[in-house]
VOVEXFI-49926 format. One line per field, with one value per residue: residue in one letter; x, y, z of N, C-alpha, C, O, CB in turn. Coordinates in Angstrom, 3 decimals. Glycine has a CB too. Layout:
BEGIN
type <- c(A | ...)
n.px <- c(X | ...)
n.py <- c(Y | ...)
n.pz <- c(Z | ...)
ca.px <- c(X | ...)
ca.py <- c(Y | ...)
ca.pz <- c(Z | ...)
c.px <- c(X | ...)
c.py <- c(Y | ...)
c.pz <- c(Z | ...)
o.px <- c(X | ...)
o.py <- c(Y | ...)
o.pz <- c(Z | ...)
cb.px <- c(X | ...)
cb.py <- c(Y | ...)
cb.pz <- c(Z | ...)
This chain:
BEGIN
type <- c(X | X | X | X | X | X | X | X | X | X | X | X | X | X | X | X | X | X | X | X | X | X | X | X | X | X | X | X | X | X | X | X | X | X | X | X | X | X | X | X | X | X | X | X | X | X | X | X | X | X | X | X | X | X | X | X | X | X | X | X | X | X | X | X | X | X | X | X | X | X | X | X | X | X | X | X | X | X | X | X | X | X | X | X | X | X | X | X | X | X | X | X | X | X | X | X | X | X)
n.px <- c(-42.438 | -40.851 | -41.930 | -44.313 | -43.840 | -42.561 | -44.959 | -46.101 | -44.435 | -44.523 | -47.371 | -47.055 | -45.804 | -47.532 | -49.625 | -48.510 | -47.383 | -49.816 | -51.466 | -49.545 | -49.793 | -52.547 | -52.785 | -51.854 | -53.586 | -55.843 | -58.597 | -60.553 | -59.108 | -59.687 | -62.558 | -62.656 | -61.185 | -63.169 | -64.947 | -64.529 | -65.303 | -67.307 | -70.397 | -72.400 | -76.115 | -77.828 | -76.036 | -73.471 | -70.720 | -68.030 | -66.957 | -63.868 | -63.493 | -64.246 | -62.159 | -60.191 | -60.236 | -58.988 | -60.748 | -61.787 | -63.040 | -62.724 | -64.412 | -66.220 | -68.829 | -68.192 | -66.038 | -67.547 | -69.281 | -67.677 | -66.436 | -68.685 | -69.853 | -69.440 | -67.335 | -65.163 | -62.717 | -59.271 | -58.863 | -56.604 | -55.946 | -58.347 | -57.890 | -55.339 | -56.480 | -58.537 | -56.355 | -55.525 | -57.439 | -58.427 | -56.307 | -55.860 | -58.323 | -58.289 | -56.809 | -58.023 | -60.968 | -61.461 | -61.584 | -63.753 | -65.708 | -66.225)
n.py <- c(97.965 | 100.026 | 101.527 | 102.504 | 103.765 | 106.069 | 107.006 | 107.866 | 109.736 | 111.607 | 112.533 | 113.443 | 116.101 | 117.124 | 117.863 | 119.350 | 121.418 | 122.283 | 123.509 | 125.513 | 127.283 | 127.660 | 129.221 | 131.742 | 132.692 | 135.368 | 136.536 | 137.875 | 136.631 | 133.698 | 133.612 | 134.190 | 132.294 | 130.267 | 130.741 | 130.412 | 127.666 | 126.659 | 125.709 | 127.402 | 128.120 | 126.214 | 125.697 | 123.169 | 123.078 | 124.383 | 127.772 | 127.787 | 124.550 | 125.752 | 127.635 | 125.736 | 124.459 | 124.815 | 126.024 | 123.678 | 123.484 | 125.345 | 126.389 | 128.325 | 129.469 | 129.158 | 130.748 | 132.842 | 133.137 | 133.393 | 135.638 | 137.395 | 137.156 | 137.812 | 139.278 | 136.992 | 137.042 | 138.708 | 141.217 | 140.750 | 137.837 | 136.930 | 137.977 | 137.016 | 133.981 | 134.053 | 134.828 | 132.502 | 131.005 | 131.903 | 131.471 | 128.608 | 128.713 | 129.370 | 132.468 | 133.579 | 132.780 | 133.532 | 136.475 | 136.286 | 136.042 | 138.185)
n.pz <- c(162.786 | 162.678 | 160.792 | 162.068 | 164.196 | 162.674 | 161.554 | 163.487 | 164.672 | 162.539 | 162.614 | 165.605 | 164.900 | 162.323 | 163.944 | 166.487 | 164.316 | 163.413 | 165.353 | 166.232 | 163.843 | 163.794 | 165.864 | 165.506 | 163.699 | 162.838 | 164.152 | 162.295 | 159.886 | 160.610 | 160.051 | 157.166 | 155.978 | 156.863 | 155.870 | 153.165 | 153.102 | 153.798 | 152.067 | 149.344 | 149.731 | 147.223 | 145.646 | 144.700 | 145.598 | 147.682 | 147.466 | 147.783 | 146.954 | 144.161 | 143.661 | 143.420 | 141.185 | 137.709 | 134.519 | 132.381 | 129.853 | 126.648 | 125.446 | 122.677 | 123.353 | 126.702 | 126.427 | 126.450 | 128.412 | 130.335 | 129.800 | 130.359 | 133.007 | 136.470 | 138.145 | 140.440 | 141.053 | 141.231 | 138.649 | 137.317 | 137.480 | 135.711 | 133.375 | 132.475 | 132.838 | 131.036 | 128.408 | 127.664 | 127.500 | 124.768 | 123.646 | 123.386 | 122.092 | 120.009 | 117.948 | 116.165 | 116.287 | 118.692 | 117.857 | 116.210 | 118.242 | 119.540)
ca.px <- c(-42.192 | -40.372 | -42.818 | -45.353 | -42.960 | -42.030 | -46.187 | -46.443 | -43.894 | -44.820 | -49.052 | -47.278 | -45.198 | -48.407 | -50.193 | -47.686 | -47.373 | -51.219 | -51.482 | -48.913 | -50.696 | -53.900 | -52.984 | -51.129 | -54.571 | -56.633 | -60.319 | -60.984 | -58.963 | -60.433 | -64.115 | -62.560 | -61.645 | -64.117 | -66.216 | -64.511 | -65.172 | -69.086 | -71.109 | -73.862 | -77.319 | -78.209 | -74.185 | -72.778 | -69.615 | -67.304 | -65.409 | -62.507 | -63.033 | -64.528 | -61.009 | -59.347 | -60.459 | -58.883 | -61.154 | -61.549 | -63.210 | -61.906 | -65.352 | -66.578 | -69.402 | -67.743 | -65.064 | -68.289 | -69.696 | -66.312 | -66.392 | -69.714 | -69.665 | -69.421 | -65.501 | -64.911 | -61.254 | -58.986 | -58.753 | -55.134 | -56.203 | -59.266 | -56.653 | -54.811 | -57.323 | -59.165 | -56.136 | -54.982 | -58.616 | -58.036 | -54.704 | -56.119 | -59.461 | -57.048 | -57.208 | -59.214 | -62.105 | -61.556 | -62.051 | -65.189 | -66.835 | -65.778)
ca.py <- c(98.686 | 101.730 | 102.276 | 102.786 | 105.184 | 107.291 | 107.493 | 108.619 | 111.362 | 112.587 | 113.019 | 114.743 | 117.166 | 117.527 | 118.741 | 120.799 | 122.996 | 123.043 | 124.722 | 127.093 | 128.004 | 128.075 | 130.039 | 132.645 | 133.097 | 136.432 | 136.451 | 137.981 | 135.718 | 132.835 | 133.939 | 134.235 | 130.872 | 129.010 | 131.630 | 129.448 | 126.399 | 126.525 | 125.336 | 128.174 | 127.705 | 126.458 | 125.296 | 121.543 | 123.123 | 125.358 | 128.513 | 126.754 | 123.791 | 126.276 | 128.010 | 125.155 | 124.144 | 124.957 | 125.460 | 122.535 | 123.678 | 126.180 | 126.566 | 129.703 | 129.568 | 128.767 | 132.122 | 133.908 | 133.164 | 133.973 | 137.320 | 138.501 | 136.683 | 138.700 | 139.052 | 136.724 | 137.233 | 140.157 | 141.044 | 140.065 | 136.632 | 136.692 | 138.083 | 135.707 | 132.890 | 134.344 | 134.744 | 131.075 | 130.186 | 132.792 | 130.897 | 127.398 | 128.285 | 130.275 | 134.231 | 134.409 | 132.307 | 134.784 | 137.636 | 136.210 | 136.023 | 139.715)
ca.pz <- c(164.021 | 162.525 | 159.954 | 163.161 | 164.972 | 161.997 | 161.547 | 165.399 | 164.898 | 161.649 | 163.401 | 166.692 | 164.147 | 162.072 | 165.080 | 166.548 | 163.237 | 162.703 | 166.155 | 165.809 | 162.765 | 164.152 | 167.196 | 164.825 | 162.751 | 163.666 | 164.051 | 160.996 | 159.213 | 160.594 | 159.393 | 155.925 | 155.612 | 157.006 | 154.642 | 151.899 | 153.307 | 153.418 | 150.818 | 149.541 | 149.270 | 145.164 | 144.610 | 145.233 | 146.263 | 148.390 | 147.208 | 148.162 | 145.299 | 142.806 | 143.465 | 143.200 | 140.144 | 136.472 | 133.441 | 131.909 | 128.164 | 126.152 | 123.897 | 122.748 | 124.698 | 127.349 | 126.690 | 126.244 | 129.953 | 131.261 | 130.339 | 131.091 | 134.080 | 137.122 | 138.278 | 141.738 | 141.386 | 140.584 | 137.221 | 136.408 | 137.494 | 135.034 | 132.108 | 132.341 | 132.026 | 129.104 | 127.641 | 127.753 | 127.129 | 123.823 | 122.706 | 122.880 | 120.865 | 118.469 | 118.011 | 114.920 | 116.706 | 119.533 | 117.814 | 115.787 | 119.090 | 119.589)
c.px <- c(-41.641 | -41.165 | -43.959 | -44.631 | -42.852 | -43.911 | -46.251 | -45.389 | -44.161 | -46.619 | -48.423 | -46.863 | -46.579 | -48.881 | -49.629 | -48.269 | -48.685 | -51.788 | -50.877 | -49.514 | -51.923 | -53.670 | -52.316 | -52.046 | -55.565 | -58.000 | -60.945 | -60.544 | -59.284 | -61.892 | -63.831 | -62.384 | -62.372 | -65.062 | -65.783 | -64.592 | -66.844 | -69.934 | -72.509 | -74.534 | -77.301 | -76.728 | -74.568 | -71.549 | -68.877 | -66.919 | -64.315 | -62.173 | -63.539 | -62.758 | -59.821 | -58.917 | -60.369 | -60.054 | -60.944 | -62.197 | -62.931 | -63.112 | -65.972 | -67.471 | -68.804 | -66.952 | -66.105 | -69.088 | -68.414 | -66.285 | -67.777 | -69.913 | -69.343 | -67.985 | -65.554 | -63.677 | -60.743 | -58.917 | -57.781 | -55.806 | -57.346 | -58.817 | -56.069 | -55.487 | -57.815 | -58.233 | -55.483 | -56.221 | -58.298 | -57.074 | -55.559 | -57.070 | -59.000 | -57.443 | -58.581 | -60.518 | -62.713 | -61.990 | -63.400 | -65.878 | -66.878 | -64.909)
c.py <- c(100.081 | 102.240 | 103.018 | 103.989 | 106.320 | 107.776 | 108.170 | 109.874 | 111.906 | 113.218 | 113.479 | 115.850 | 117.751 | 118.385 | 119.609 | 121.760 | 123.310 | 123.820 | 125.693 | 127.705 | 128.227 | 129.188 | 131.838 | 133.451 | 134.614 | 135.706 | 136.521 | 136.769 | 134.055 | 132.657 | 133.660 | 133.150 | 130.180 | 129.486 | 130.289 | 128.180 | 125.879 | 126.650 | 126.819 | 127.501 | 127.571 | 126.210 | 123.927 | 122.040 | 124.824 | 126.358 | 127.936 | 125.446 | 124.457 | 127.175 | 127.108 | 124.399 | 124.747 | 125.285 | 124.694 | 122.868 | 125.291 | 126.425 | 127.908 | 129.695 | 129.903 | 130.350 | 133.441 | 133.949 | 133.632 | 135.495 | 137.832 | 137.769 | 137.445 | 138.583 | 138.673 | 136.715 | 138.641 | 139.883 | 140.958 | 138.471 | 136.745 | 136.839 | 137.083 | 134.264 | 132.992 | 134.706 | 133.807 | 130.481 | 130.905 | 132.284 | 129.671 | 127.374 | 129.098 | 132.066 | 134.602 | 133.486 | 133.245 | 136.082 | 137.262 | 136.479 | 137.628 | 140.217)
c.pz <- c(163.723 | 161.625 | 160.686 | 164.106 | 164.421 | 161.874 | 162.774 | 164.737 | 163.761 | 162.351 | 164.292 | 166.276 | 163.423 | 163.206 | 165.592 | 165.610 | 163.233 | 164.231 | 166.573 | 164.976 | 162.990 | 165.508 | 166.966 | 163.897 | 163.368 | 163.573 | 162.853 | 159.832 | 159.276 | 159.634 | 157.738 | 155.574 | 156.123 | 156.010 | 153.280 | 151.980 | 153.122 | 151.824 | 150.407 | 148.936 | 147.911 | 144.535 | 145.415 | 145.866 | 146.507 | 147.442 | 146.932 | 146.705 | 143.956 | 142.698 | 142.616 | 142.183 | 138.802 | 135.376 | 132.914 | 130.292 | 128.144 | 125.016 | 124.268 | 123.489 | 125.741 | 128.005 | 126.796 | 127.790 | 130.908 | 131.265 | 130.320 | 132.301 | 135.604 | 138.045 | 139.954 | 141.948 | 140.754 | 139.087 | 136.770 | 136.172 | 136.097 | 133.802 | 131.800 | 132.001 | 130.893 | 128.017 | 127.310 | 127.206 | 125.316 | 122.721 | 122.413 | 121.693 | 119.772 | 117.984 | 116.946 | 115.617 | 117.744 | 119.348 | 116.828 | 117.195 | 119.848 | 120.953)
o.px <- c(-41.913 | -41.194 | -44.533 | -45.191 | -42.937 | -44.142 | -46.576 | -45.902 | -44.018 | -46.806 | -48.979 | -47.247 | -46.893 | -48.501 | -49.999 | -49.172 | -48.968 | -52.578 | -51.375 | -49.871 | -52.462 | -54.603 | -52.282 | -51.704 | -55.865 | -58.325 | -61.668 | -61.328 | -59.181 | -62.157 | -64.643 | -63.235 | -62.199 | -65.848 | -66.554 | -64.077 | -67.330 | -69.956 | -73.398 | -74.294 | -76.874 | -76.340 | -75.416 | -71.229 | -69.036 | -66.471 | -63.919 | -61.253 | -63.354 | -62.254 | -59.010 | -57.835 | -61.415 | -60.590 | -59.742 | -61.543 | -62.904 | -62.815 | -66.197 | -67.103 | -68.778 | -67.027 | -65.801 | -69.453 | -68.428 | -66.174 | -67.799 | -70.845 | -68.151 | -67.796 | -65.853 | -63.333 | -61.384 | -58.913 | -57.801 | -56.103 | -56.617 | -59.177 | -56.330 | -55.107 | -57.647 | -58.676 | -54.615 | -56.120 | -57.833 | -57.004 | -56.020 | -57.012 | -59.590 | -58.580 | -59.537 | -61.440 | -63.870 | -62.573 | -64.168 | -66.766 | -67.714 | -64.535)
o.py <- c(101.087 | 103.469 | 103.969 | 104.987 | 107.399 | 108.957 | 109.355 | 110.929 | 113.120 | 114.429 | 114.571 | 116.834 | 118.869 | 119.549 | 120.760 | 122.579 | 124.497 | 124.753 | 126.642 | 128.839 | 129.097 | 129.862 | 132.770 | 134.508 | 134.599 | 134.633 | 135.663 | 136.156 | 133.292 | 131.806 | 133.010 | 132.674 | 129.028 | 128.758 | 129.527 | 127.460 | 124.960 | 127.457 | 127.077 | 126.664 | 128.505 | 126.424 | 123.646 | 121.354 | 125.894 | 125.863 | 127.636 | 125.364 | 123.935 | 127.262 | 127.403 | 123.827 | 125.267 | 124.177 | 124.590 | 122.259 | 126.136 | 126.629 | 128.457 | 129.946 | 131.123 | 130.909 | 134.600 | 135.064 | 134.140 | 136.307 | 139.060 | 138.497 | 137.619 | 137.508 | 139.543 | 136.372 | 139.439 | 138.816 | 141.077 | 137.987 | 136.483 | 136.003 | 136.329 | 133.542 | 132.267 | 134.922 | 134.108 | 129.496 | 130.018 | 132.503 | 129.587 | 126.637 | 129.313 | 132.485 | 135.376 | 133.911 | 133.660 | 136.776 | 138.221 | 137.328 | 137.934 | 141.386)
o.pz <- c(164.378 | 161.557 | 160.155 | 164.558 | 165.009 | 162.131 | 162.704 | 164.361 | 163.899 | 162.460 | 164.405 | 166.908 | 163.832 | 163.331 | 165.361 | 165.784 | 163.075 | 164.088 | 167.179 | 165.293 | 162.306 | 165.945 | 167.769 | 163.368 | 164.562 | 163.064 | 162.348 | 159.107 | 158.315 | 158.784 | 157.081 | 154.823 | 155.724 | 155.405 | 152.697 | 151.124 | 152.463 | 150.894 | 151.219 | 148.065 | 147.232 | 143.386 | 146.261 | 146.837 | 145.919 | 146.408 | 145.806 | 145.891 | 142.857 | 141.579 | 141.739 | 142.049 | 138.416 | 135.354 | 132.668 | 129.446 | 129.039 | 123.839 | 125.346 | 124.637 | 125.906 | 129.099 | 127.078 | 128.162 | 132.029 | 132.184 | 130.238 | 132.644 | 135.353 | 138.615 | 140.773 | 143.080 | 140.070 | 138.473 | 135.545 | 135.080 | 135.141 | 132.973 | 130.862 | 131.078 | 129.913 | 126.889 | 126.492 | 126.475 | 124.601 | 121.512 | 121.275 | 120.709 | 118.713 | 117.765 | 116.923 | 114.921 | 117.813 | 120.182 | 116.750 | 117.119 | 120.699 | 121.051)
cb.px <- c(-41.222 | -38.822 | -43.386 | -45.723 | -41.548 | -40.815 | -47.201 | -45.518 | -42.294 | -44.744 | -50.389 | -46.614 | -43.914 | -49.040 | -50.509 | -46.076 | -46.851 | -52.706 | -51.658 | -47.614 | -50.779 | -54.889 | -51.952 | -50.053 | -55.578 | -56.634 | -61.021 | -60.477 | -58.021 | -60.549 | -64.730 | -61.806 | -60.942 | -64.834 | -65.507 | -63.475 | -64.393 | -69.790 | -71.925 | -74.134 | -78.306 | -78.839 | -71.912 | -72.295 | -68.734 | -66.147 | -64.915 | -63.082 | -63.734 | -66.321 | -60.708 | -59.348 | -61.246 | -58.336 | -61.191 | -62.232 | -65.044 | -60.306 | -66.800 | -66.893 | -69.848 | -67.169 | -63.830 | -69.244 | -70.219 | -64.731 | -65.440 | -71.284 | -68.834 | -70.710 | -64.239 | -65.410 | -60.357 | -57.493 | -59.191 | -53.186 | -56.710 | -60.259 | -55.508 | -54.291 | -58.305 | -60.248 | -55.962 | -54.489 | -60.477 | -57.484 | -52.757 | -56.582 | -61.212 | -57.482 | -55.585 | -58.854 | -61.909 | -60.603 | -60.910 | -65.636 | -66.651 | -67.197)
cb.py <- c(97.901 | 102.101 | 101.364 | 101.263 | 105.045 | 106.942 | 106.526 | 107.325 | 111.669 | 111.747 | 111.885 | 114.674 | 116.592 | 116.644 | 118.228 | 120.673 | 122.898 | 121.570 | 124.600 | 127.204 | 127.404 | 126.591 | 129.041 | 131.966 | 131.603 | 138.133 | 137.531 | 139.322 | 135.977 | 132.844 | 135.887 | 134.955 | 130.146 | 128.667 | 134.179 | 129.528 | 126.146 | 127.847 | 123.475 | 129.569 | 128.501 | 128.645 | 126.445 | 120.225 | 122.101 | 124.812 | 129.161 | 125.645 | 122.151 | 127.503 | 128.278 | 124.789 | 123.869 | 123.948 | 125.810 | 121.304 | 123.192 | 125.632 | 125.179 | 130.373 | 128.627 | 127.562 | 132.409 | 133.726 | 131.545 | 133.469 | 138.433 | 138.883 | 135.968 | 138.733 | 140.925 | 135.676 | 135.942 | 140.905 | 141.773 | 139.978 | 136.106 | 137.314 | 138.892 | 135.587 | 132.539 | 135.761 | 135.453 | 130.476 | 130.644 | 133.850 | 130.491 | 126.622 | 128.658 | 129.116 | 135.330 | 133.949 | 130.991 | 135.018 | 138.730 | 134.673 | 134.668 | 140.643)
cb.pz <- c(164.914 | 161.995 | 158.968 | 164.118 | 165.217 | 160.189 | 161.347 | 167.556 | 165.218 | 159.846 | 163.996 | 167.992 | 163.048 | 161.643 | 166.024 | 166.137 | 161.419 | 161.857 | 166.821 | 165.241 | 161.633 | 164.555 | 168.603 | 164.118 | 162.515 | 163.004 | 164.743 | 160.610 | 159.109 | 161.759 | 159.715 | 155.475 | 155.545 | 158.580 | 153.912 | 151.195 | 154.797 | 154.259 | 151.249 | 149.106 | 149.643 | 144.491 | 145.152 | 143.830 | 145.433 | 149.100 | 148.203 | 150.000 | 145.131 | 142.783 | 144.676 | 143.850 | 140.339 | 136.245 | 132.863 | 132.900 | 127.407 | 125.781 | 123.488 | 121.668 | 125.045 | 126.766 | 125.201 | 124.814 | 130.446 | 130.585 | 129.285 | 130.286 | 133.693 | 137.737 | 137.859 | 142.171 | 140.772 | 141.129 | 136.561 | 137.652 | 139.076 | 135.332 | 132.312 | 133.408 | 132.540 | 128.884 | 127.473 | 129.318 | 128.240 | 124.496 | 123.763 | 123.901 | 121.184 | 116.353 | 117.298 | 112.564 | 117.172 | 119.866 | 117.307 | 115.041 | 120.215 | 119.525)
């Protein structure tokens, strides 16, 4: 019985906040995220989970598609990965691949 109550008021609190927050959103910024929410044509998935998603290998290859790759984030962000991708596959492998 209280486990069923505290569920009811945590879903009318949910709701509340998510329409304050939705009623606080502009136009434009609507468009932008739902932009990351849609799948494009020739992918399996959103913006949104390609964001949300880490590199997972660290192989030269791999460091070598990263940087010619065409930059969807700023370029601190992209520094920063290649140079974490850089540490793991170890400097002197890094700089073989130039």
């Amino acid at each position: 019985m209280l486990a069923r109550l505290v569920s009811e008021v945590r879903t009318d609190m949910s709701e509340r906040l998510y329409s304050r927050l939705a009623g606080r959103v502009s136009t434009e910024l609507g468009q932008r995220l739902d932009k990351l929410l849609t799948v494009p044509s020739g992918s399996r998935v959103s913006e949104l989970d390609r964001l949300r998603r880490a590199p997972t290998r660290a192989s030269g290859l791999e460091m070598v598609r990263a940087w010619t790759a065409p930059r969807r984030s700023p370029a601190s962000a992209q520094t920063g990965s290649m140079w974490l991708m850089c540490r793991r596959a170890g400097w002197r492998r890094s700089r073989e691949l130039g």
